[in-house]
DRENNUKOL-49487 format. One record per residue (C-alpha): residue number from 1; residue in three letters; x, y, z. Coordinates in steps of 0.2 Angstrom, whole numbers. Each point is the difference from the previous one (the first is absolute). Layout:
REM residues N
<keba NUM; 'ALA'; <X; Y; Z>>
...
This chain:
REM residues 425
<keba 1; 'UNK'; <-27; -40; 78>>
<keba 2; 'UNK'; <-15; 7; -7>>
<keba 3; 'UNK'; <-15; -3; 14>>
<keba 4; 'UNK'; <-11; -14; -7>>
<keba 5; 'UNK'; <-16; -8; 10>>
<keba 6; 'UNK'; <-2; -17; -1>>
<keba 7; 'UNK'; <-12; -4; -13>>
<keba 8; 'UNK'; <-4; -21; 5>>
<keba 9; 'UNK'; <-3; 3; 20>>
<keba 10; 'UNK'; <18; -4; 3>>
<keba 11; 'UNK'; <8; 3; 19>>
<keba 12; 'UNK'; <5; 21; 0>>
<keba 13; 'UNK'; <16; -7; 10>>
<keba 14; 'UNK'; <6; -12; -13>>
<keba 15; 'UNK'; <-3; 13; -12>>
<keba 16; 'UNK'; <11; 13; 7>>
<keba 17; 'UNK'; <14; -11; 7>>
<keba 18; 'UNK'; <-1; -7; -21>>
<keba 19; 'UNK'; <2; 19; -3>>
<keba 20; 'UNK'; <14; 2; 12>>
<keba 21; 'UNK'; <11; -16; -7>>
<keba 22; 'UNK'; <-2; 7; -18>>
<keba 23; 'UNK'; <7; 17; 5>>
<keba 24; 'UNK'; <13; 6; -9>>
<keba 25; 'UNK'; <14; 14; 5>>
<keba 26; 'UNK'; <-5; 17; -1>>
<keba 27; 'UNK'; <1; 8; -19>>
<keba 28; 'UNK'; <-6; 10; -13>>
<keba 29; 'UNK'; <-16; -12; -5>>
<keba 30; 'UNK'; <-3; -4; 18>>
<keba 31; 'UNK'; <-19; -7; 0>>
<keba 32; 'UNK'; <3; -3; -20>>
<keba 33; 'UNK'; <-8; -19; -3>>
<keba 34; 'UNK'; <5; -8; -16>>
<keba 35; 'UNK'; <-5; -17; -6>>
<keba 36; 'UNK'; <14; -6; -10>>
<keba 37; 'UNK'; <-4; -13; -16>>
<keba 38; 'UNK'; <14; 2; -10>>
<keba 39; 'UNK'; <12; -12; -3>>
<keba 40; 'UNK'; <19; 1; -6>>
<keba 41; 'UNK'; <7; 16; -1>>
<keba 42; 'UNK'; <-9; 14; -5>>
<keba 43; 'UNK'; <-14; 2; 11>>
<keba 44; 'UNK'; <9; -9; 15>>
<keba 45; 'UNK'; <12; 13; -1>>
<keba 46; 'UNK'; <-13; 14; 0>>
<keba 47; 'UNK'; <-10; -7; 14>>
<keba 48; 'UNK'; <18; -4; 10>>
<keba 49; 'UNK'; <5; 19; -5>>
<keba 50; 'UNK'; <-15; 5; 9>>
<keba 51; 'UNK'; <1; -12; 16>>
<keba 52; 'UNK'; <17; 9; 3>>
<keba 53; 'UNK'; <-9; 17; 0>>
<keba 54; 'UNK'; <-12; -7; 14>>
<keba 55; 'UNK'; <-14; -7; -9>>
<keba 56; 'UNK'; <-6; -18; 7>>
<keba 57; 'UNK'; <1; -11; -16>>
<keba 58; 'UNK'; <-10; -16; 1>>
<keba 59; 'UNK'; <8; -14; -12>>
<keba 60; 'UNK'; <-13; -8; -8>>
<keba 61; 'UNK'; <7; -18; -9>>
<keba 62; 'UNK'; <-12; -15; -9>>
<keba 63; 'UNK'; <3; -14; 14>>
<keba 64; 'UNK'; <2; -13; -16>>
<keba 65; 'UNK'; <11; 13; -10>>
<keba 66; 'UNK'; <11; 14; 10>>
<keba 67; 'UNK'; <9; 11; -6>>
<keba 68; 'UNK'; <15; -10; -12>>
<keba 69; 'UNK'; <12; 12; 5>>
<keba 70; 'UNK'; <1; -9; 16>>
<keba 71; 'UNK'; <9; -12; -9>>
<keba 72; 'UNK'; <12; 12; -8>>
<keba 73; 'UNK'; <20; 0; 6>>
<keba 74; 'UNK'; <10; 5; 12>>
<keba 75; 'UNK'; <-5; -10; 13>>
<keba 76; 'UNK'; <0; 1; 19>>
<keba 77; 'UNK'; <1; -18; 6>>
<keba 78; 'UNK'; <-4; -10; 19>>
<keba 79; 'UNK'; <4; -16; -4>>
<keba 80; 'UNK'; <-11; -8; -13>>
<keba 81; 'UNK'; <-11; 18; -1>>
<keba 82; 'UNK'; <3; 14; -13>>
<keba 83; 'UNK'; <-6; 20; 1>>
<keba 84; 'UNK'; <1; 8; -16>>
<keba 85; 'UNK'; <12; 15; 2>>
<keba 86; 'UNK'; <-9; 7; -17>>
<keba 87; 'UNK'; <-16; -1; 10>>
<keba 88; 'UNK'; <5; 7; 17>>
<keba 89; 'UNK'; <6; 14; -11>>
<keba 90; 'UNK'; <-16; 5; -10>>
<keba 91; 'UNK'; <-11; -5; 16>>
<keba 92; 'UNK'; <8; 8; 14>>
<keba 93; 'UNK'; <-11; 7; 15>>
<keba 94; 'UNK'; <-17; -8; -6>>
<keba 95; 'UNK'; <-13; -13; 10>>
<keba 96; 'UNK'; <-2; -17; -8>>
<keba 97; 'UNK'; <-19; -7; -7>>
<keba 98; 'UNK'; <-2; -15; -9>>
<keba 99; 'UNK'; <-19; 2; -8>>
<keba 100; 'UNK'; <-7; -9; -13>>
<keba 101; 'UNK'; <-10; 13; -13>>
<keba 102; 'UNK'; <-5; -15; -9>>
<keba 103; 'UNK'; <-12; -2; 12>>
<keba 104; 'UNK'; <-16; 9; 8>>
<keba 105; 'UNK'; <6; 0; 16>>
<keba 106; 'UNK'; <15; 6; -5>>
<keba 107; 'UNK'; <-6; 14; -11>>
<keba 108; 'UNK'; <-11; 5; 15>>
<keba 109; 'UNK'; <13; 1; 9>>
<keba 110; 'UNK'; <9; 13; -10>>
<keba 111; 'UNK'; <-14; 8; -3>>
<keba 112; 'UNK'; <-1; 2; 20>>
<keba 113; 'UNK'; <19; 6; -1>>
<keba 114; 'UNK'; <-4; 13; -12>>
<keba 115; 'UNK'; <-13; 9; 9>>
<keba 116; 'UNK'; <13; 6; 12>>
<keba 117; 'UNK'; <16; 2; -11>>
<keba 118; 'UNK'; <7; 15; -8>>
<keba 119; 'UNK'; <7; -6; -17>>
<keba 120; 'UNK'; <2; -17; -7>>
<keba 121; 'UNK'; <15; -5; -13>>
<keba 122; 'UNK'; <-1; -14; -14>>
<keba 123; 'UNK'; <11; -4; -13>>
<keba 124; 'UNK'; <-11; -15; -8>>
<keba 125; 'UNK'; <-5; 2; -19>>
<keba 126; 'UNK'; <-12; 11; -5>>
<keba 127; 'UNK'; <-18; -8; 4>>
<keba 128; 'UNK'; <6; -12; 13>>
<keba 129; 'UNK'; <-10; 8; 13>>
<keba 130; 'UNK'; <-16; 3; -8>>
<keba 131; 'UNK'; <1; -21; -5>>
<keba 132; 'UNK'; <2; -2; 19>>
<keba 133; 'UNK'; <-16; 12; 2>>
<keba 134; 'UNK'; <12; 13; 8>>
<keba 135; 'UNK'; <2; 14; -10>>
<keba 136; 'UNK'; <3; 16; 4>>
<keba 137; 'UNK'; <-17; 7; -2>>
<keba 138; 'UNK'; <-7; -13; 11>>
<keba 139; 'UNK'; <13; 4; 16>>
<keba 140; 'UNK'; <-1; 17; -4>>
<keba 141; 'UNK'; <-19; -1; 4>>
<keba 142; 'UNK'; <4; -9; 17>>
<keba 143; 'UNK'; <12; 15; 4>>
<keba 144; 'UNK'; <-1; 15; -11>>
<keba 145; 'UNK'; <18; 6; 7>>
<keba 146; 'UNK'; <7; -16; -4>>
<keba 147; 'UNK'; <17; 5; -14>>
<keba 148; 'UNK'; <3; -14; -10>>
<keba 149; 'UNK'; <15; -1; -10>>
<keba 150; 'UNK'; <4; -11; -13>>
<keba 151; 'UNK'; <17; -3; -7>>
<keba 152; 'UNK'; <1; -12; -17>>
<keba 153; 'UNK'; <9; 0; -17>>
<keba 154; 'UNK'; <-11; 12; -10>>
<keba 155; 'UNK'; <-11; 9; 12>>
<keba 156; 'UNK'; <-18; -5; 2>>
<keba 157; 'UNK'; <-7; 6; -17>>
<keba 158; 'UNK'; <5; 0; -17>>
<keba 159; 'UNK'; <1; -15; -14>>
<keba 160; 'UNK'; <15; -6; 9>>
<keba 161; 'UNK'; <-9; -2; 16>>
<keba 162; 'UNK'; <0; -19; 2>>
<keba 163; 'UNK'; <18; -3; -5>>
<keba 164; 'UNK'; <11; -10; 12>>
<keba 165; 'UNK'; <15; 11; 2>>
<keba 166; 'UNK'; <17; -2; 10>>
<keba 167; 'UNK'; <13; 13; 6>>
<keba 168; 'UNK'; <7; -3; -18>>
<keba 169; 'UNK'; <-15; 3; -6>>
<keba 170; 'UNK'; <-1; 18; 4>>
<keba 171; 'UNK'; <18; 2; -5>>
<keba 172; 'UNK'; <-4; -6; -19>>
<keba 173; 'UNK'; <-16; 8; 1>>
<keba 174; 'UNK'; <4; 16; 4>>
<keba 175; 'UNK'; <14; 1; -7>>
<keba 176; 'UNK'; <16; 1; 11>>
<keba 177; 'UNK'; <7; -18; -5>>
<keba 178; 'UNK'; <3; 9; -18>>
<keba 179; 'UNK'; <11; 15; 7>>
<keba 180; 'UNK'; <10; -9; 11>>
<keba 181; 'UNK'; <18; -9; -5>>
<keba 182; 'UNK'; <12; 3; -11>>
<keba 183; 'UNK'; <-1; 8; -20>>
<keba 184; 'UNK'; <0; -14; -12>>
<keba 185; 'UNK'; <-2; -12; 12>>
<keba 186; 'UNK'; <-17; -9; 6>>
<keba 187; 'UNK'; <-12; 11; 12>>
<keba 188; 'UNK'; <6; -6; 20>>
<keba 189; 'UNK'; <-16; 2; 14>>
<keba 190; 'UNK'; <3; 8; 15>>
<keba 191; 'UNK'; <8; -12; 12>>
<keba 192; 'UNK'; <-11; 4; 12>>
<keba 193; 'UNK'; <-19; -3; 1>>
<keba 194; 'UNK'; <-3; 18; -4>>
<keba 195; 'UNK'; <-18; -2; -7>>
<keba 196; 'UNK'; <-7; -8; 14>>
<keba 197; 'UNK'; <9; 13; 13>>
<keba 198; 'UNK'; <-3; 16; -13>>
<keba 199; 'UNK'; <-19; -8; 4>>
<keba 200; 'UNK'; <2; -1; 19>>
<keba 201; 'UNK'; <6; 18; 1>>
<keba 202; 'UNK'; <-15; 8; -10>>
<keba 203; 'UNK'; <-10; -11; 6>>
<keba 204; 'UNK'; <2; 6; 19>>
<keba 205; 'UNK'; <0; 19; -5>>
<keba 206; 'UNK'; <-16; -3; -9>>
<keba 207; 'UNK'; <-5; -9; 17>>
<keba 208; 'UNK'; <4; 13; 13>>
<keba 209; 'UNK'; <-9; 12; -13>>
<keba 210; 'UNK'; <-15; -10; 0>>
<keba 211; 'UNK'; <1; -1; 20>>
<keba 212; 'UNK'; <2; 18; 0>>
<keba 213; 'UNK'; <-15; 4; -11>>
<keba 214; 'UNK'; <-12; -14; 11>>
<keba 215; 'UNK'; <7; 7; 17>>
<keba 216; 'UNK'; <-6; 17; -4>>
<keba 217; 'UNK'; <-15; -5; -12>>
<keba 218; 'UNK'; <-8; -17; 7>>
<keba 219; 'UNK'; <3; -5; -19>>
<keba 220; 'UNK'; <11; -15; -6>>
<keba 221; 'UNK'; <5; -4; -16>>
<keba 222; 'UNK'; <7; -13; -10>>
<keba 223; 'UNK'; <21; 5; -4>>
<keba 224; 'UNK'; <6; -11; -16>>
<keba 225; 'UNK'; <17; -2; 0>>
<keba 226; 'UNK'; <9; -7; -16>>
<keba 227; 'UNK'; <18; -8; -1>>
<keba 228; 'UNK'; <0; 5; -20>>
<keba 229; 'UNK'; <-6; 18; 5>>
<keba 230; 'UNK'; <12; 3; 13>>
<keba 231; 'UNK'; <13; -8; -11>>
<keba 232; 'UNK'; <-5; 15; -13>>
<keba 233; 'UNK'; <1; 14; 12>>
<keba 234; 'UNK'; <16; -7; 6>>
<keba 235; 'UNK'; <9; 2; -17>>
<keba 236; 'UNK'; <6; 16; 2>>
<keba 237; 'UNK'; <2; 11; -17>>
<keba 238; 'UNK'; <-4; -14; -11>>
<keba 239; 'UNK'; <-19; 6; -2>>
<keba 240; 'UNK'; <3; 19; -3>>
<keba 241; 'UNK'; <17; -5; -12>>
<keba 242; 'UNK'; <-12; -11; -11>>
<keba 243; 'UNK'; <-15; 12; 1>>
<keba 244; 'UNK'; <10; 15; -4>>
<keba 245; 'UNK'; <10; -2; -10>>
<keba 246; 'UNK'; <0; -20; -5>>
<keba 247; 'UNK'; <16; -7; 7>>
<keba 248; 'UNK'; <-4; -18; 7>>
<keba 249; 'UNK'; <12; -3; 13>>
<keba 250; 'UNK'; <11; -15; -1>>
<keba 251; 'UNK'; <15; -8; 10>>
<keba 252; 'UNK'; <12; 13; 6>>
<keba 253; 'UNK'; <11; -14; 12>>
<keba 254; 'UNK'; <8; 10; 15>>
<keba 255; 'UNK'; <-4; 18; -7>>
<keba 256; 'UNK'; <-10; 14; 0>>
<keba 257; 'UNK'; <-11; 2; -16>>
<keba 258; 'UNK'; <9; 18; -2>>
<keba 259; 'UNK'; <6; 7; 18>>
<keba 260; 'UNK'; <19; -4; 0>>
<keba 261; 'UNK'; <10; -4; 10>>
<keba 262; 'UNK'; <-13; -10; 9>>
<keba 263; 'UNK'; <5; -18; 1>>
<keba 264; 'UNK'; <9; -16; 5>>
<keba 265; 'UNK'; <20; 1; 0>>
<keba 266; 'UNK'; <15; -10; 4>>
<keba 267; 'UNK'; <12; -2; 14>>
<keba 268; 'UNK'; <11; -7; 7>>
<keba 269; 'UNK'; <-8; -13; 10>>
<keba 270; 'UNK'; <-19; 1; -9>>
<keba 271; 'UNK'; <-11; 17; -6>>
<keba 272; 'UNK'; <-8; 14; 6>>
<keba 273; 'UNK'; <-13; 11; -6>>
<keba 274; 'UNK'; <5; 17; -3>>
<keba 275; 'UNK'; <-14; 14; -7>>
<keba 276; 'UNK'; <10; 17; 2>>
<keba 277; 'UNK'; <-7; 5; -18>>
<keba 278; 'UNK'; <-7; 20; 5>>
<keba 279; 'UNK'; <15; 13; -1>>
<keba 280; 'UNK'; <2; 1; 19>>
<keba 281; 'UNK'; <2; -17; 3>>
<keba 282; 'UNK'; <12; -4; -17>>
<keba 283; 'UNK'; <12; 14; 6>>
<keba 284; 'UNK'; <2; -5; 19>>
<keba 285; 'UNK'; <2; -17; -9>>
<keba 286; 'UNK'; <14; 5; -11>>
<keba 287; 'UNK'; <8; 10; 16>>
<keba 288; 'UNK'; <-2; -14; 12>>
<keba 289; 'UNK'; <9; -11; -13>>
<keba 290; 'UNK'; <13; 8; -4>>
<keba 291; 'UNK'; <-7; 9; -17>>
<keba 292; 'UNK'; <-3; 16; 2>>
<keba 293; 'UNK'; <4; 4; -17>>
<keba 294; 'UNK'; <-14; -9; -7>>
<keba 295; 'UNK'; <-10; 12; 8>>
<keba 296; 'UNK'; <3; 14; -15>>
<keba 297; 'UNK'; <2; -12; -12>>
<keba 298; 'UNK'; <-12; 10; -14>>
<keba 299; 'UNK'; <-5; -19; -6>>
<keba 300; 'UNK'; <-7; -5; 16>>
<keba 301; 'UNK'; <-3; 13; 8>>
<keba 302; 'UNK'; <-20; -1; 0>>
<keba 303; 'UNK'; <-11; -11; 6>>
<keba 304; 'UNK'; <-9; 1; -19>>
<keba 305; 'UNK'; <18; -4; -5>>
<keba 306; 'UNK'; <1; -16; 10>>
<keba 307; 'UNK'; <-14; -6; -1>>
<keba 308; 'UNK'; <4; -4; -21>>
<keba 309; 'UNK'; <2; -15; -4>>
<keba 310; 'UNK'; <13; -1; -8>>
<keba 311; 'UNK'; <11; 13; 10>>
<keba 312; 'UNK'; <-6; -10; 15>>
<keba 313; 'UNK'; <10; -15; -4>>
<keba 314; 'UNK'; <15; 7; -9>>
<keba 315; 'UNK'; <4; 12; 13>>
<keba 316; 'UNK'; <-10; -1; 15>>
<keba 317; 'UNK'; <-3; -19; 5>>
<keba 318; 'UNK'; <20; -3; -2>>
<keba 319; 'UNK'; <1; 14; 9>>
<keba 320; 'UNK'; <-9; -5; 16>>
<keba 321; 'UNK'; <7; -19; -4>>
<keba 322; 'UNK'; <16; 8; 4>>
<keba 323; 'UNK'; <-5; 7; 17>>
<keba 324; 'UNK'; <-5; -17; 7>>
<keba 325; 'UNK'; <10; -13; -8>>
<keba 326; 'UNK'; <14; -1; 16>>
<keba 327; 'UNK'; <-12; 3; 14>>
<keba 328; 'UNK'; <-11; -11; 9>>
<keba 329; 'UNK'; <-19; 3; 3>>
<keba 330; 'UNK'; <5; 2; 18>>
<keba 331; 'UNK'; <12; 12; -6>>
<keba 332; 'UNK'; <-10; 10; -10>>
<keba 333; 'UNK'; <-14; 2; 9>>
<keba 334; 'UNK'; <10; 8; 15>>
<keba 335; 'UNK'; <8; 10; -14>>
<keba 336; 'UNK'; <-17; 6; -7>>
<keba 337; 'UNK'; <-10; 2; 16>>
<keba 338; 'UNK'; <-10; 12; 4>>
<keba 339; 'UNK'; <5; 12; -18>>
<keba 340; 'UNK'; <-3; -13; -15>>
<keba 341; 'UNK'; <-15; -13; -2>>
<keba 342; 'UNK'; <11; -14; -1>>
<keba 343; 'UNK'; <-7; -19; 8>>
<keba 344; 'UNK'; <10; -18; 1>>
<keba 345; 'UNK'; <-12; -14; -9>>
<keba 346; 'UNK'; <-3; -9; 15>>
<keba 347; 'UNK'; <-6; -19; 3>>
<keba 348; 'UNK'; <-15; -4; 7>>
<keba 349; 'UNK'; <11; -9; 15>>
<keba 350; 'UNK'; <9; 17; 0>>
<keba 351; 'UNK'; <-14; 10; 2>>
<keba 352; 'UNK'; <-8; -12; 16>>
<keba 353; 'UNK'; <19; 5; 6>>
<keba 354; 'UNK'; <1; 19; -2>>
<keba 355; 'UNK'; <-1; 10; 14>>
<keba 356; 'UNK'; <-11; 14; -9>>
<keba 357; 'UNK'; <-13; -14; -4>>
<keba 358; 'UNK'; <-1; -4; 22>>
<keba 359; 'UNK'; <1; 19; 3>>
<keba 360; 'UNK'; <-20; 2; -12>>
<keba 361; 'UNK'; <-4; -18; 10>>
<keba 362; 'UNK'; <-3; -7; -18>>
<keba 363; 'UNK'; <4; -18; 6>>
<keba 364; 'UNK'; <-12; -6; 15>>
<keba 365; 'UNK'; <-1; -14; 11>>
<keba 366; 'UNK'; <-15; -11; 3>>
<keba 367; 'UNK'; <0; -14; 13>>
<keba 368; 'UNK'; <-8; -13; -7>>
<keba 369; 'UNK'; <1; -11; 14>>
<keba 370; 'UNK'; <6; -18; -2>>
<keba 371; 'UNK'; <5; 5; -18>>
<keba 372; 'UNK'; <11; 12; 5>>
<keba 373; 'UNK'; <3; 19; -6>>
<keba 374; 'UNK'; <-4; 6; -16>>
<keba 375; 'UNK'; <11; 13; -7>>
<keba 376; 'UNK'; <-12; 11; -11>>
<keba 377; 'UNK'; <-1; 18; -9>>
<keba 378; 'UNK'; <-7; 13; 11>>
<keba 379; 'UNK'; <-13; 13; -5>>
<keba 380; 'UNK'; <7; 12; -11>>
<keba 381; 'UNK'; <-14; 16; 6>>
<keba 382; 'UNK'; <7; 7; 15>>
<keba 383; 'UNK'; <-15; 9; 13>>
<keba 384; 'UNK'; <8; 11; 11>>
<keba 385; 'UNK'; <-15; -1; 11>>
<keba 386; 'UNK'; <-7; -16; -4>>
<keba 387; 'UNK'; <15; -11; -4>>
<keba 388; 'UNK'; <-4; -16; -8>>
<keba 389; 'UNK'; <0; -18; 11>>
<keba 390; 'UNK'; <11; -12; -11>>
<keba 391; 'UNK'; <4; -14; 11>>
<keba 392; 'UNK'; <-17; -9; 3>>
<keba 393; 'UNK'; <0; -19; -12>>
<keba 394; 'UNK'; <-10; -5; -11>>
<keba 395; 'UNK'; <-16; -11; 4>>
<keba 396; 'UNK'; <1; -19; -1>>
<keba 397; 'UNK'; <-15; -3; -10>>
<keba 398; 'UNK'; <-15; 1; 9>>
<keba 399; 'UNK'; <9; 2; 18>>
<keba 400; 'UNK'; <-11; 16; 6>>
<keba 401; 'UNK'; <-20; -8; -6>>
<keba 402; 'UNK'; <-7; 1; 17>>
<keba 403; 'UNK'; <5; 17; 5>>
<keba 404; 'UNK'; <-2; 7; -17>>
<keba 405; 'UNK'; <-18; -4; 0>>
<keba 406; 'UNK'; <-5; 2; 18>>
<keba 407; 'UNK'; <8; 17; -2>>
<keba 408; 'UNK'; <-5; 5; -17>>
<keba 409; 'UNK'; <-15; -9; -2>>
<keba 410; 'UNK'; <-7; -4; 15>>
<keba 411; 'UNK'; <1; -19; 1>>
<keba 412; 'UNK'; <-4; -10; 17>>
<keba 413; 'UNK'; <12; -15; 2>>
<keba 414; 'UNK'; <-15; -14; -5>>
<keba 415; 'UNK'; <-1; 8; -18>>
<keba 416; 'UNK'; <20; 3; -4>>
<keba 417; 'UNK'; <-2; -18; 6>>
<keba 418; 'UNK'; <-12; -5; -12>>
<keba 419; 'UNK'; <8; 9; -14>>
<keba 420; 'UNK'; <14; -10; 3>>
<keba 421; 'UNK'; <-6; -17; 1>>
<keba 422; 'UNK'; <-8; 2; -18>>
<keba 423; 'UNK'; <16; 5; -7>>
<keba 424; 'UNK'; <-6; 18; -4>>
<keba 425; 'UNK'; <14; 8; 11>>
């Protein structure tokens, strides 16, 4: 924890034994504080991504409106009482405070906060902040090193600035929805939530840069995050196709826009992706299939060759049809192993099931208690010093107030009191 003094004549003991119940385990961002705004997905998941990495994250909710995802499915349930499974998700690892910005004492109170934080993350519309007198500029003159990032639909400036945007948003806007689907058919959005988690990624890169460049310099800055920019730089080819050479990508279902074979095919009990489409891989293919003959065959004997269209699916794709129609994914993927990219379509359920999945620890525990145990992904960055901490909850909202701002801010127990009683915490 970074050292702070106590700024309001509060007891040094109560202080540091505040410090001590808000230690987290040993990590990367050990000492890191981050004030959490956000609300949702995108910036929770940021500020959760770096609680698990060691930072202490601070939950910051509205007392009169908490985050909505708190009422979002699956439930954990004791007796008449529900836990968001969504939430404890997206929130895993932080410390709960309810404070009202609406008010003086509340905005006095984050300013208090942001005097000895590190970065703080928001995901509010552009100019939400400066209405609540608590724009960057302002928290960056109470602490120069203060990174604050901002995650939002279209980014901090620009015309589009003030837009209300969604996850869909950034998938129309920035224009995945239109390549994804079938030919002929009506565009399909990613099934996932993809703008808000493309904006969660970038948006903590851009955060741990901006710590870097503060750790070393004394400097913070301000690191806009957009859900349609990171949408953009998530579209592969598409931009360098259309500024190139004016192709404007479209629907191509289940394959590759030109690398073939390198797509979903049939079996026996479901499909399986198979991308053998470089000459290594198609002629261990055709010898681990039983065709070796294909291998010479002077039609398709070159990537260049398979990769036409129209040789593709005369020859090719019945080809490799051929090769999995009798055989099971099980089947096939023992056949394939460690030779030929070859991979079952699995369930989600199949997935929570799979040994390989409890072998990377992708699916944690968290005791919550009364609730019971949530079953959760786990962090996908593996440290091999610093390993991240997955298995601490997520806040109830407003649980840790009196140790988050005797340790943070400096708070004696008459004035947390205070705060409480007029509703401002």
């Amino acid at each position: 924890m970074t050292e702070q003094q106590p700024s309001t004549g509060a007891d040094t003991e109560a202080v540091l034994a505040a410090t001590e119940r808000l230690a987290v385990p040993p990590g990367s961002l050990e000492g890191v504080v981050v004030l959490d705004l956000s609300r949702v997905l995108a910036g929770p998941y940021a500020a959760s991504m770096l609680a698990d990495l060691g930072a202490t994250v601070i939950k910051i909710e509205n007392p009169n409106d908490p985050d909505v995802s708190r009422g979002f499915p699956p439930y954990l349930r004791d007796g008449d009482e529900e836990f968001s499974g969504y939430y404890g998700q997206y929130n895993r690892g932080k410390f709960g405070l309810a404070l009202d910005l609406a008010s003086d004492a509340g905005k006095e109170v984050l300013r208090d906060l942001v005097a000895s934080a590190d970065i703080l993350v928001e995901n509010f519309r552009p100019g939400t902040m400066a209405k609540l007198g608590l724009p960057y500029e302002a928290l960056a003159a109470i602490n120069p090193k203060l990174v604050y990032t901002a995650i939002s639909g279209y980014g901090q400036t620009g015309s589009r600035s003030r837009r209300p945007a969604f996850d869909n948003t950034a998938q129309a806007a920035g224009g995945l929805w239109s390549m994804n689907g079938y030919a002929d058919q009506p565009p399909v959005r990613v099934g996932v939530t993809i703008g808000d988690l493309s904006a969660t990624m970038f948006g903590v890169i851009g955060t741990l840069a901006a710590l870097r460049h503060a750790e070393r310099t004394g400097v913070g800055q301000l690191v806009d995050v957009a859900q349609v920019d990171s949408i953009i730089a998530m579209t592969e080819t598409a931009v360098v196709d259309y500024t190139v050479d004016g192709t404007v990508a479209s629907p191509s279902g289940n394959e590759h826009a030109w690398v073939r074979p390198y797509e979903l095919f049939p079996c026996a009990d479901g499909q399986v992706f198979f991308g053998a489409y470089t000459d290594k891989l198609w002629k261990a293919s055709c010898e681990l299939f039983g065709t070796p003959e294909a291998i010479a065959d002077p039609e398709i004997d070159t990537m260049r060759k398979r990769f036409d269209e129209e040789v593709y699916a005369r020859r090719v794709k019945p080809l490799v049809v051929s090769w999995f129609a009798d055989r099971t994914r099980a089947e096939l993927e023992e056949l394939a192993g460690d030779v030929v990219p070859l991979t079952a379509v699995k369930t989600i359920g199949e997935v929570v099931d799979d040994p390989g999945t409890a072998e990377r620890d992708m699916v944690v525990e968290t005791d919550y208690g009364s609730f019971g145990t949530l079953r959760s992904f786990g962090q996908p960055i593996k440290l091999s010093a610093t390993p991240a901490t997955t298995d601490r909850p997520a806040n109830h909202m407003g649980e840790h107030a009196d140790d988050v701002l005797t340790a943070l801010a400096g708070y004696d127990a008459d004035r947390i009191a205070a705060l409480r009683s007029g509703g401002v915490i």
